[in-house]
N, C-alpha and C positions, 0 to 999 in steps of 0.2 A: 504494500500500500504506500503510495508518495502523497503524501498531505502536505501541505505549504500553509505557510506561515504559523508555524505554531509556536506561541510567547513559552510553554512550559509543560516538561514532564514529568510525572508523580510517577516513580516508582512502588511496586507495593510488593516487591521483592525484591531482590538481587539475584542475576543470571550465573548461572556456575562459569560462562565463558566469560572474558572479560573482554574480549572481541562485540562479544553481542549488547553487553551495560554500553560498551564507547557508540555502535552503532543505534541502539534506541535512543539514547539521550541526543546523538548527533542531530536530528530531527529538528532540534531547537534552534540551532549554528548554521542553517543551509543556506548557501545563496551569499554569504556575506553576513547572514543575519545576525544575531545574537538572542538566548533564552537563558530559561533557567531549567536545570533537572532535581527535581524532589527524590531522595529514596527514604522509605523506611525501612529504619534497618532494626533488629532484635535478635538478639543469640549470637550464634556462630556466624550469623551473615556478617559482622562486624571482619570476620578472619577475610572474607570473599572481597568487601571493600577495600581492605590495606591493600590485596594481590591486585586490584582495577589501579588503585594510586601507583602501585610497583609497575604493573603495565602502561600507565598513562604519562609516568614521571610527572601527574599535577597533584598537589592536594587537595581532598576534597575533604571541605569545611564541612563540620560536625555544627549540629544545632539540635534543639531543645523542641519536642513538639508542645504548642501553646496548651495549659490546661482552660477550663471555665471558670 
């Protein structure tokens, strides 16, 4: 599926490949553009993030989901 223009994507998992986390979040970035990629992360999926940052060589900024 090629969708355009999309400001942002929520992750509601983490991919076991880290090929595939760079290509969904890419989505955001096409064309020149710029977005943002949301994941939630919980458990072990925190191990599968470090190895996308090892792949990516960026950091990827940890944050707080807002309570009520």
């Amino acid at each position: 599926i090629d969708v355009s223009d999309v400001d942002a994507v929520f992750n509601f998992d983490v991919p076991l490949d880290p090929e595939y986390y760079v290509h969904r979040i890419g989505r955001t970035g096409r064309a020149g553009k710029s977005g943002k990629a949301f994941t939630f992360v919980v458990g072990r999926e925190f191990v599968r993030m470090r190895e996308i940052q090892d792949y990516t060589k960026k950091k990827i900024e940890r944050g707080v989901v807002p309570s009520i």
